[in-house]
C-alpha positions in Angstrom: -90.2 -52.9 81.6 -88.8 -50.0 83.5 -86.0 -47.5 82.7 -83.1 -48.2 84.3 -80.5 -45.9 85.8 -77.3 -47.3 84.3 -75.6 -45.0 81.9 -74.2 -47.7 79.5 -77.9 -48.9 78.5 -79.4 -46.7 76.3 -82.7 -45.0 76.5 -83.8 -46.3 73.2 -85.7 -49.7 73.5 -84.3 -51.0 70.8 -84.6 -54.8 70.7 -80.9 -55.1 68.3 -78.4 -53.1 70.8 -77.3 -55.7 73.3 -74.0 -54.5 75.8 -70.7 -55.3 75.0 -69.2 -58.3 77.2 -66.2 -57.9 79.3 -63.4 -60.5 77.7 -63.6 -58.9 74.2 -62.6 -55.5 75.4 -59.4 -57.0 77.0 -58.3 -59.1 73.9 -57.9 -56.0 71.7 -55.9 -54.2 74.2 -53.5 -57.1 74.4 -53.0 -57.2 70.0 -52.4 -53.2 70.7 -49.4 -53.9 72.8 -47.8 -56.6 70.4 -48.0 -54.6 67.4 -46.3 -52.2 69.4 -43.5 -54.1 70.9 -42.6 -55.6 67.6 -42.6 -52.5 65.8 -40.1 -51.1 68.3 -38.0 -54.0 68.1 -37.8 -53.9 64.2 -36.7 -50.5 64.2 -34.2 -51.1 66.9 -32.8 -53.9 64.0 -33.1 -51.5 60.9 -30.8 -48.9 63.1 -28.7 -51.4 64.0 -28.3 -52.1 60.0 -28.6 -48.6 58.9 -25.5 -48.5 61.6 -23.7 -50.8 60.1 -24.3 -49.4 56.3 -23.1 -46.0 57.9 -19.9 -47.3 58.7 -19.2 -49.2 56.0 -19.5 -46.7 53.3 -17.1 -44.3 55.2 -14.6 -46.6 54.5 -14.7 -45.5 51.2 -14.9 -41.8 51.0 -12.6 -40.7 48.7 -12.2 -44.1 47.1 -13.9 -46.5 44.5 -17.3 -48.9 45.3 -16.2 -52.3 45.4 -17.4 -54.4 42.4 -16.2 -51.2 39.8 -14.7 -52.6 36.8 -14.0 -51.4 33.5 -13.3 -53.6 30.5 -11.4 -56.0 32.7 -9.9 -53.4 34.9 -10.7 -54.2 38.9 -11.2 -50.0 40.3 -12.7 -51.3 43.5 -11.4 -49.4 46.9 -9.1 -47.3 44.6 -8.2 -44.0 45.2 -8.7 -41.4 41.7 -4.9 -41.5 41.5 -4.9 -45.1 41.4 -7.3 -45.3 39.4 -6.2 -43.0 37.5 -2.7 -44.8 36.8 -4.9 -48.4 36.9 -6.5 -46.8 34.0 -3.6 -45.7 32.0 -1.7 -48.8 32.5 -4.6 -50.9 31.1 -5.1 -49.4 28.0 -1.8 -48.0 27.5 -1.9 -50.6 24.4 -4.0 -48.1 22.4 -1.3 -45.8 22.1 1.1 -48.1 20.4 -0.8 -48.8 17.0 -0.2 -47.0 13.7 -2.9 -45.1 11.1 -1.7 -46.6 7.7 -2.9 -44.0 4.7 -2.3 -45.4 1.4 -2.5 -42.5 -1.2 -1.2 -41.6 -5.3 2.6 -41.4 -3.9 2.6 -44.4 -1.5 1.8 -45.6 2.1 2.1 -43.0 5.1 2.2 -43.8 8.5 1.1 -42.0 11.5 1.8 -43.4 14.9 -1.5 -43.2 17.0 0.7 -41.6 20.1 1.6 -38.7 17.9 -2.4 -38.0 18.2 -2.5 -38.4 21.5 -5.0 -42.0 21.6 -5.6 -43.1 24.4 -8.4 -44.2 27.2 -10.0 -40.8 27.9 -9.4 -41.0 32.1 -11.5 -38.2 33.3 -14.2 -39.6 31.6 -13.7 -43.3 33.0 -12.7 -42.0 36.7 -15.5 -40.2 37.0 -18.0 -42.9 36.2 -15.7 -45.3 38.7 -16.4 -42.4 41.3 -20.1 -42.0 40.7 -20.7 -45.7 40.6 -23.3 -46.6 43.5 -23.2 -42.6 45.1 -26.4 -40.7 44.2 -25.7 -37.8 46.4 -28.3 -38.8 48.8 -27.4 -40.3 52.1 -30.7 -42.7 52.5 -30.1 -43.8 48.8 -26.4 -44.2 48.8 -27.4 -46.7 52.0 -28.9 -49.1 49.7 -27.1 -48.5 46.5 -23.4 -48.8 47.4 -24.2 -52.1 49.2 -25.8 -53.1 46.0 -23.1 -52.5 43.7 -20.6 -54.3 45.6 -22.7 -57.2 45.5 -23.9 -57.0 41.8 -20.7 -55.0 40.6 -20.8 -52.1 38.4 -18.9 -52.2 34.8 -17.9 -48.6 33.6 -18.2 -47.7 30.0 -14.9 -47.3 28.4 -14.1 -44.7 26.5 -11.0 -43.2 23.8 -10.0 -40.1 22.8 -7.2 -38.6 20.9 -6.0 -35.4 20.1 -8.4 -33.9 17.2 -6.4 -30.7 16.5 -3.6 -33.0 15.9 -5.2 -35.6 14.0 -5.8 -32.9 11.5 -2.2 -31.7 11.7 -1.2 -34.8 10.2 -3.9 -34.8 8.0 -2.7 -31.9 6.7 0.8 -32.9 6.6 -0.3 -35.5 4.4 -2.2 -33.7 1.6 1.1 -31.6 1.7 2.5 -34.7 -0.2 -0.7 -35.5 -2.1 -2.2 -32.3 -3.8 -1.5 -31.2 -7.0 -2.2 -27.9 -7.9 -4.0 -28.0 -11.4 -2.2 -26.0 -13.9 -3.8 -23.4 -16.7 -3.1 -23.4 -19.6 -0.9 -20.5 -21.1 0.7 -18.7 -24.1 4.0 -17.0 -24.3 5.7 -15.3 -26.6 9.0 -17.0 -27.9 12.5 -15.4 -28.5 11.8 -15.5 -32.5 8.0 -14.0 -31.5 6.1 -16.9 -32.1 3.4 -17.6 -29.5 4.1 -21.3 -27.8 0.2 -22.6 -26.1 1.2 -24.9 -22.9 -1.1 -27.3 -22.1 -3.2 -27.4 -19.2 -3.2 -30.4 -16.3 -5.9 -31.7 -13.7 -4.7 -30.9 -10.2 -6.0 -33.3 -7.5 -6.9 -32.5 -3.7 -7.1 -34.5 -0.4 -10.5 -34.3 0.8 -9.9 -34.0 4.2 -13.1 -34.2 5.6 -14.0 -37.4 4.0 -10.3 -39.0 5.5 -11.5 -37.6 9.3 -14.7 -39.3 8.6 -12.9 -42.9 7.4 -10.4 -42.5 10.7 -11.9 -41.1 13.7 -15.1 -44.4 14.1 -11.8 -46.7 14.0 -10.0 -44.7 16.4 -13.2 -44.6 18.4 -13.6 -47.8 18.6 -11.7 -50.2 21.6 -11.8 -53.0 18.8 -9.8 -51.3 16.6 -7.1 -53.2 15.2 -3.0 -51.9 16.1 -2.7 -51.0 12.4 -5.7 -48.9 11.2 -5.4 -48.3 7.4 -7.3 -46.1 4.9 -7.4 -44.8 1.8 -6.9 -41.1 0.5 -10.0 -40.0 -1.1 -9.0 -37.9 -3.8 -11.0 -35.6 -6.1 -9.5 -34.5 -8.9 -9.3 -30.5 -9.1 -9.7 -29.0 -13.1 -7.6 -25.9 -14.5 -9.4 -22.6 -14.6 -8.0 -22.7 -18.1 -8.2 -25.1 -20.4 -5.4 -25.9 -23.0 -8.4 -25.3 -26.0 -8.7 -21.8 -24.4 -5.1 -20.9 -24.9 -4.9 -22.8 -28.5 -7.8 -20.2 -29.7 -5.5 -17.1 -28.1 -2.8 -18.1 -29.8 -4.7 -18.5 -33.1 -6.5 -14.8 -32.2 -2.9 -13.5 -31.7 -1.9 -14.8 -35.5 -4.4 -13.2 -36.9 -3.6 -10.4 -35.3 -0.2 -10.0 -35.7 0.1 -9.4 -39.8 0.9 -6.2 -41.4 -1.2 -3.4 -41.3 -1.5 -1.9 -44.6 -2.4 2.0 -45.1 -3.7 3.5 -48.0 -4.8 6.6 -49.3 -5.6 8.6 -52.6 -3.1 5.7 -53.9 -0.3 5.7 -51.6 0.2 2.7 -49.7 2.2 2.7 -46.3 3.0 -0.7 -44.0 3.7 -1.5 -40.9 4.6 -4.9 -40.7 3.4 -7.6 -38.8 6.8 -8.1 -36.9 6.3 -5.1 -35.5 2.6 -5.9 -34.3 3.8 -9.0 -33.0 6.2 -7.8 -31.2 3.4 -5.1 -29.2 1.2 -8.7 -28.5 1.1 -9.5 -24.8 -1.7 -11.8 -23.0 -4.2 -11.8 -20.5 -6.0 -14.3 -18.4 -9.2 -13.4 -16.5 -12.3 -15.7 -15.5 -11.0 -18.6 -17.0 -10.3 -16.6 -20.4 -6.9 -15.8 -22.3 -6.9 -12.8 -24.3 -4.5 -11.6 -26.5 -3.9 -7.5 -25.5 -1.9 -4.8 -27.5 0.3 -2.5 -26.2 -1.4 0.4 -27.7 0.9 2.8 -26.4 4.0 1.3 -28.7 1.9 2.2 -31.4 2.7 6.0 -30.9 6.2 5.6 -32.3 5.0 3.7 -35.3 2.8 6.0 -36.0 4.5 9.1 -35.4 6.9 7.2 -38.2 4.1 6.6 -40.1 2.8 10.7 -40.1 6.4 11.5 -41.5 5.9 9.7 -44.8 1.7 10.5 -45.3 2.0 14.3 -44.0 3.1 16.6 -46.9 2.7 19.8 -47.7 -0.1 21.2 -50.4 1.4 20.7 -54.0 0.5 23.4 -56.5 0.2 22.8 -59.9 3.4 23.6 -62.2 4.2 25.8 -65.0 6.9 26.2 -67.7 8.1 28.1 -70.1 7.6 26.0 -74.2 8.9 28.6 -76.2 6.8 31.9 -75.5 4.2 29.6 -73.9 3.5 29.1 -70.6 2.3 25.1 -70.0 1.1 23.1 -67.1 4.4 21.3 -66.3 2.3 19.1 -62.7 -0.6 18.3 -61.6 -1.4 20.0 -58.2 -2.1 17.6 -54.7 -3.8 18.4 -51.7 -2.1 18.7 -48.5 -2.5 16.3 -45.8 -1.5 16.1 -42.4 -2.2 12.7 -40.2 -4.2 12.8 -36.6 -1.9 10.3 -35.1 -4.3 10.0 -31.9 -7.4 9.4 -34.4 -5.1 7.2 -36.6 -4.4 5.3 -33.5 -7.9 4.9 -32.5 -8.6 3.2 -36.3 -5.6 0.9 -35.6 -7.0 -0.1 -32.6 -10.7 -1.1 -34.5 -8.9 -3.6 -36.8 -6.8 -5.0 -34.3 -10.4 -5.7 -32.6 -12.1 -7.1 -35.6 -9.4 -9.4 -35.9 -9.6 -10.4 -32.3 -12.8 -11.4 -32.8 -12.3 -12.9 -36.2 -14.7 -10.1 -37.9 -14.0 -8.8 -41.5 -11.7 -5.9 -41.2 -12.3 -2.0 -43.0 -9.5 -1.2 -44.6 -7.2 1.3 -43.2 -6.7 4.7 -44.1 -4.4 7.2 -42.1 -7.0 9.8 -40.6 -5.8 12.9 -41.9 -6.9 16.7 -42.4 -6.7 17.9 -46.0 -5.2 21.4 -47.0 -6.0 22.7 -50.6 -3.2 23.6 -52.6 -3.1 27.6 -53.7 -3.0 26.6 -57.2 -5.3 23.8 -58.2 -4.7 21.7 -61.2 -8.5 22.9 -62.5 -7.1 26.5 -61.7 -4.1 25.7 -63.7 -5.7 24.3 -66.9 -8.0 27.0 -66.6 -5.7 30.1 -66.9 -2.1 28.6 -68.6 -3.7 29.3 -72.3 -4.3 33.0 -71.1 -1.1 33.8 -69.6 1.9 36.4 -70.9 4.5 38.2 -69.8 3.0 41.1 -67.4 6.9 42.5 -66.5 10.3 42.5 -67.1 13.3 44.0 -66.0 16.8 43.0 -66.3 20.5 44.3 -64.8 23.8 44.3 -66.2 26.9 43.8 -64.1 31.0 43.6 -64.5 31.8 39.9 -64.5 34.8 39.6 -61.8 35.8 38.2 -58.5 33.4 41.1 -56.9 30.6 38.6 -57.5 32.6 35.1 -58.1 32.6 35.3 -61.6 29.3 36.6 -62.0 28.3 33.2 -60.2 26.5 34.9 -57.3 24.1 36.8 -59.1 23.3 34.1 -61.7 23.1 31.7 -59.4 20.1 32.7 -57.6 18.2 33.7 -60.7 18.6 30.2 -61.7 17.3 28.8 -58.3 14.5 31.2 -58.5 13.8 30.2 -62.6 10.2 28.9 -62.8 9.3 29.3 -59.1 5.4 30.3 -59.1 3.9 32.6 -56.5 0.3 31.7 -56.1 -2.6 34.0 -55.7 -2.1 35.7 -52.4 1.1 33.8 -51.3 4.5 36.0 -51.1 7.9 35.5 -52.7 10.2 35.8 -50.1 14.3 36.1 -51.5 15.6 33.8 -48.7 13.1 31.4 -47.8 12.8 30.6 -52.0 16.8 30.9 -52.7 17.8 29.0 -49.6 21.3 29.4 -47.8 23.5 30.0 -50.2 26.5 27.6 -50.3 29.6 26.2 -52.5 27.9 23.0 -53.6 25.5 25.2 -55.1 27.8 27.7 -56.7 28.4 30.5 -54.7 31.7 32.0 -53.6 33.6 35.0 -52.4 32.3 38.6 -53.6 31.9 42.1 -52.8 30.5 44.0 -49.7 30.3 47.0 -48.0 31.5 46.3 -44.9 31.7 49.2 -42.3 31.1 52.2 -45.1 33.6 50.4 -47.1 34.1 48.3 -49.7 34.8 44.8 -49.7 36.1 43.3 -53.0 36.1 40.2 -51.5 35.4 40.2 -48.3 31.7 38.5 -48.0 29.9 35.1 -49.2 27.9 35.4 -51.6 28.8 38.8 -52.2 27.0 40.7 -55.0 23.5 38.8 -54.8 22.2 41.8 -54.5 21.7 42.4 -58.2 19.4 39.6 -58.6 17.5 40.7 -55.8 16.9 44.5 -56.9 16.3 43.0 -60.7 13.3 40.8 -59.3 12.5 43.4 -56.8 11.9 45.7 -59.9 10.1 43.3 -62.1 7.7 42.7 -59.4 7.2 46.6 -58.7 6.8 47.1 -62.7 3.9 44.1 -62.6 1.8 46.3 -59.9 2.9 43.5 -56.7 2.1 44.5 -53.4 5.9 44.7 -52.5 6.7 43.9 -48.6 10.3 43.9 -47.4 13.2 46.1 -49.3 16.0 48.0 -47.9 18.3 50.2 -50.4 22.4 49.7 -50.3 24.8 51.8 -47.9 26.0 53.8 -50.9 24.2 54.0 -54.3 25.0 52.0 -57.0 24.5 53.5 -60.3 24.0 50.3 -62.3 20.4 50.1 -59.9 17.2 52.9 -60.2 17.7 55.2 -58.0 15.9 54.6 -54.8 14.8 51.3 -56.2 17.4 49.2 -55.4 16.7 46.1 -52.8 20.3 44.8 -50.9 20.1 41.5 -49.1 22.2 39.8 -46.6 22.6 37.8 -43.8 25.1 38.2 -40.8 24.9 36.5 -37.0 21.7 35.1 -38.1 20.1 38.5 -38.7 18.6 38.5 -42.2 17.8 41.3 -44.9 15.2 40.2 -47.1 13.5 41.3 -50.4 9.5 40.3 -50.3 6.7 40.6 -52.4 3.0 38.9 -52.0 0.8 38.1 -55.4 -2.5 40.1 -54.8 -4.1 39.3 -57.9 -6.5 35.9 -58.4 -3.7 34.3 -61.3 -0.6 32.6 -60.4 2.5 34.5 -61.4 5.5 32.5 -63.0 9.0 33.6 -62.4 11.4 33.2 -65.4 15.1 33.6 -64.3 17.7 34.4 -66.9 21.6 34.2 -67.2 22.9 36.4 -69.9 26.3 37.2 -70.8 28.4 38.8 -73.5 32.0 38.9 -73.1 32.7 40.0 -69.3 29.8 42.0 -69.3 26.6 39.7 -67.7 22.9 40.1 -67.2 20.4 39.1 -64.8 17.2 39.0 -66.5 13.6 38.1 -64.9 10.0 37.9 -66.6 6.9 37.6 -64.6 4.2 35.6 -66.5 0.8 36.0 -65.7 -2.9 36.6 -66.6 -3.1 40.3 -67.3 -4.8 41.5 -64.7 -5.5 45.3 -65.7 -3.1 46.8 -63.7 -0.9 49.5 -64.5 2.0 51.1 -62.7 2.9 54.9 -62.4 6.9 55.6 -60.8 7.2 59.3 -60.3 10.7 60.7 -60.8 12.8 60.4 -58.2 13.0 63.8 -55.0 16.6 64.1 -54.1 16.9 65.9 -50.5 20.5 66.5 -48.7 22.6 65.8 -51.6 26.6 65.5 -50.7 28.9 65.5 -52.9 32.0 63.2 -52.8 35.8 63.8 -53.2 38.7 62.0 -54.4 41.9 61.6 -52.7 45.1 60.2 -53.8 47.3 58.2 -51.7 50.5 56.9 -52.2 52.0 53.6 -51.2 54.8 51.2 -51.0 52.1 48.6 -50.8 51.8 48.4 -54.7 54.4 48.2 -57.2 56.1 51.8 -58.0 54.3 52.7 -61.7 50.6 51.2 -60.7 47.9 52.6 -59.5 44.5 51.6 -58.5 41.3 52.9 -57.5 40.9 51.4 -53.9 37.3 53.3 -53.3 35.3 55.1 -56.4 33.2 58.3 -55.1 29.3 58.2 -54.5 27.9 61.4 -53.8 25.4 61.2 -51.3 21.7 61.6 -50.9 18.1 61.1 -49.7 15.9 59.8 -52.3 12.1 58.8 -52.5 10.0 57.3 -55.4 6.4 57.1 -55.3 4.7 54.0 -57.2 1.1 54.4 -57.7 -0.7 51.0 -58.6 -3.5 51.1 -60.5 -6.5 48.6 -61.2 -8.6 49.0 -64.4 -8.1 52.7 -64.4 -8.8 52.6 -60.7 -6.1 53.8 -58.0 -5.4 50.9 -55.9 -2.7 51.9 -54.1 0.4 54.3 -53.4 4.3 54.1 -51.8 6.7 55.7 -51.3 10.0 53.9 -51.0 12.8 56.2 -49.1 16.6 55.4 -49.5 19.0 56.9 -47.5 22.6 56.8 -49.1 25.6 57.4 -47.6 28.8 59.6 -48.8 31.9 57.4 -50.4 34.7 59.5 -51.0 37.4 58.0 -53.5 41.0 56.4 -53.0 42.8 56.2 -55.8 46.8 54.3 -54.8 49.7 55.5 -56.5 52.3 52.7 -55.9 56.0 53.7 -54.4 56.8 49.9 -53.9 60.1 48.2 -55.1 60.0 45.5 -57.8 58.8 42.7 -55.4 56.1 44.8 -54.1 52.4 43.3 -55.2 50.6 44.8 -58.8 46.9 46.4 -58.5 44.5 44.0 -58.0 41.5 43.3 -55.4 42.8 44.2 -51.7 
């Protein structure tokens, strides 16, 4: 064969590739064109449709599908406000039903439109909108048409108000709880402590009520009269009436007397008077009985009065010329009231807690009395008289009789002065009054004298006797001041005046310096109207002697008498008004000495005044008054 010219036959002499014939060629062209014309007609249709679609879902812009229900409800072509009013006409029955509680004090009822039930709207109208609308335009095409045909059936749904639901839960347990009550103890008007029992409280549990109501008023088959229970849990005291039973018991036994003792002597406070101090108090569940410690301050103040005394020497008399122990000697005491207090408050504990109590003792400090008993039994046996001295004196109304020296001597009788204490005139004879003895004497009252004119008046002679028995007995003598004239019945420049006036005092003083007590014997002597004061000093001899230099004169003046006459006293009397003194400076020197030893040297100066005499020469008629004290 030969190659042929004909661009359509191949080159290659392949015997399998054979040309193509004509009518085949034309037949596929002809299929091309069909496909093509239907294709254009179907999409010519599906616009038409989509067309059609379009405009029939504008419609209902705005507006409900057709074919929404809910429950029974018909939404289609609504608009959301008649929808909206569809709605709450349909199920405005599940407002008118009632929430019945039964509880402890009876059935409550609570009307389901005071919570607000109800179809929740929003909720259902915007399902109803949403029905068959996706957002998209292509889908909502087919979807809308579909759920018109099919119908859509929105959920229904209730609500109610919760807030308020729980206000009238509230309200309720109002009614229903019961606080629990404590027990307690109080103290009666007689002060007897009364235990009050204790009662269970109960409480509405709330959250378990909420949980009974809210699936029934959830649910669209609920019936109109929904009833529950309360659920109620029972709420204990904090105190139980067993607690306050053993308070009161701890309060008994704390509230008995309280007994003090000490070296023998028994004081009591009684239990009335603890009882009356008892309070309680509760804390964690606990009643305790508490004290008012404070009220024990007066009690116990009370109490110091009667334990606190003073240090008791032992006691001496006279047996004849013995000298005997006449008491036994105590120590002093004097109670810490604040320490006291504190001891108190440690049995009033132990009986709290039901302990054994210590007995109780007033905390006091102990003061050691000058002259122990063991001091007195030691020296009584060795002791004399160490001095003497005695005065005499006129009996007359100068010194009441002779009452207001005697008097004090009598007071003073048997007083002992320990070792290094001092005798001191006024603080050992006191404030001299009538009940006693004393009256209306003489005094020199402004450099004259007084036959009547002062209380007491006169004392002075016991005063200068014991001031000179003391000096005599080698004393360490302390306070002394001599007359405003002399008196000659005194030594001179020995004498010792007292007195008192506008609470100003004159005293006579001496202090025991020697290790041995010193007993004071005070004597009432008398003989006709002549009287003495007497006093002894007994003692241990304690190897003293005393030296008393003659009295040094200086500035002597001599007095004068003058005569005076008067119509004041009876014509024929006389009297002497003033008796001269002459006067002078004196000073006496005592020298004290110890077992031949000088111990100690004074000099005592007195300083009297002048007293020119008065004698009256009466001039008076018959009724005018005879001599006599003026």
């Amino acid at each position: 064969m030969t190659a042929s010219s004909d661009p359509e036959i191949p080159a290659t002499p392949d015997p399998e590739i054979r040309a193509t014939p004509a009518p085949a060629t034309r037949g596929r062209r002809l299929a091309m064109r069909f496909a093509l014309s239907f294709l254009l007609g179907v999409a010519i249709v599906v616009g038409l449709g989509a067309g059609a679609l379009y405009a029939w879902g504008r419609q209902y812009d705005g507006r409900i599908l057709p074919g929404v229900h809910t429950g029974t409800t018909d939404l289609s072509g609504l608009t959301p406000d008649e929808a909206r009013a569809a709605i709450a006409q349909a199920y405005a029955p599940l407002a008118a039903g009632s929430i019945v509680i039964s509880g402890p004090s009876g059935d409550v009822t609570i009307p389901e439109a005071a919570i607000a039930r109800g179809p929740d709207v929003a909720a259902i109208l915007d399902a109803a909108l949403g029905a068959g609308r996706q957002g998209a335009p292509l889908a909502d095409l087919i979807d809308a048409p579909q759920a018109a045909l099919r119908g859509v059936v929105v959920p229904e749904a209730v609500t109610w108000d919760r807030a308020k639901l729980i206000a009238a839960i509230d309200s309720l347990a109002a009614t229903v709880d019961v606080p629990a009550v404590d027990a307690s103890v109080t103290v009666a008007a007689d002060g007897s402590f009364l235990p009050t029992a204790s009662r269970d409280g109960r409480h509405v549990d709330r959250a378990a009520l909420g949980a009974i109501l809210e699936p029934q008023l959830t649910s669209l088959d609920a019936p109109d009269r929904i009833t529950a229970s309360v659920p109620v849990t029972t709420v204990p005291p904090t105190v139980a009436t067993e607690v306050a039973n053993r308070a009161k018991a701890a309060a008994d036994r704390i509230a008995v007397d309280l007994v003090f003792s000490i070296a023998g002597d028994r004081w009591t406070i009684a239990g009335s008077r603890v009882r009356s101090m008892i309070g309680f108090a509760t804390s964690g569940g606990k009643i305790t009985p508490t004290v008012d410690v404070p009220a024990l301050d007066p009690l116990l103040k009370a109490l110091a009065k009667q334990v606190n005394r003073g240090a008791s020497n032992a006691a001496f008399r006279l047996s004849g010329n013995h000298v005997v122990v006449a008491a036994p000697s105590h120590e002093g005491r004097t109670m810490n009231v604040a320490a006291t207090t504190a001891a108190v408050v440690a049995v009033l504990q132990a009986r709290l807690l039901g302990a054994a109590e210590t007995p109780l003792a007033p905390v006091v400090a102990t003061t050691k009395p000058a002259i122990s008993s063991t001091l007195a039994e030691g020296t009584v046996a060795q002791m004399r008289a160490i001095s003497t001295w005695k005065t005499w004196f006129p009996i007359g109304t100068h010194n009441f009789n002779g009452a207001n020296i005697w008097v004090p001597a009598q007071l003073i009788n048997g007083y002992v002065v320990a070792p290094g204490a001092t005798f001191d005139f006024w603080k050992v004879v006191g404030i001299p009054t009538a009940a006693e003895g004393f009256g209306q004497g003489a005094a020199i009252i402004n450099g004259h004298t007084s036959r009547t004119g002062a209380w007491a008046g006169g004392i002075c002679s016991c005063s200068t006797t014991l001031f000179n028995a003391a000096l005599r007995a080698g004393m360490k003598m302390g306070a002394r001041a001599n007359h405003f004239y002399y008196i000659n019945r005194y030594p001179l420049g020995l004498d010792a005046t007292v007195w008192m006036s506008g609470g100003v005092k004159q005293t006579m003083s001496w202090t025991n310096d020697t290790p041995y007590p010193v007993l004071i014997q005070g004597l009432k002597i008398r003989q006709g109207s002549v009287g003495w004061v007497k006093f002894v000093l007994w003692s241990v001899p304690n190897g003293r002697t005393v030296k008393i230099d003659a009295p040094i004169v200086k500035s002597y003046t001599r007095a004068t008498s003058s005569t005076v006459h008067t119509n004041a006293l009876r014509a024929g009397y006389s009297f002497q008004l003033e008796w001269p003194v002459d006067g002078e400076q004196v000073s006496r020197t005592v020298s004290v000495y110890q077992d031949g030893k000088l111990l100690r040297t004074n000099t005592w100066f007195s300083n009297y005044a002048v007293l020119n005499g008065i004698l009256q020469i009466g001039t008076g008629g018959p009724t005018a008054p005879l001599p006599g004290p003026q």
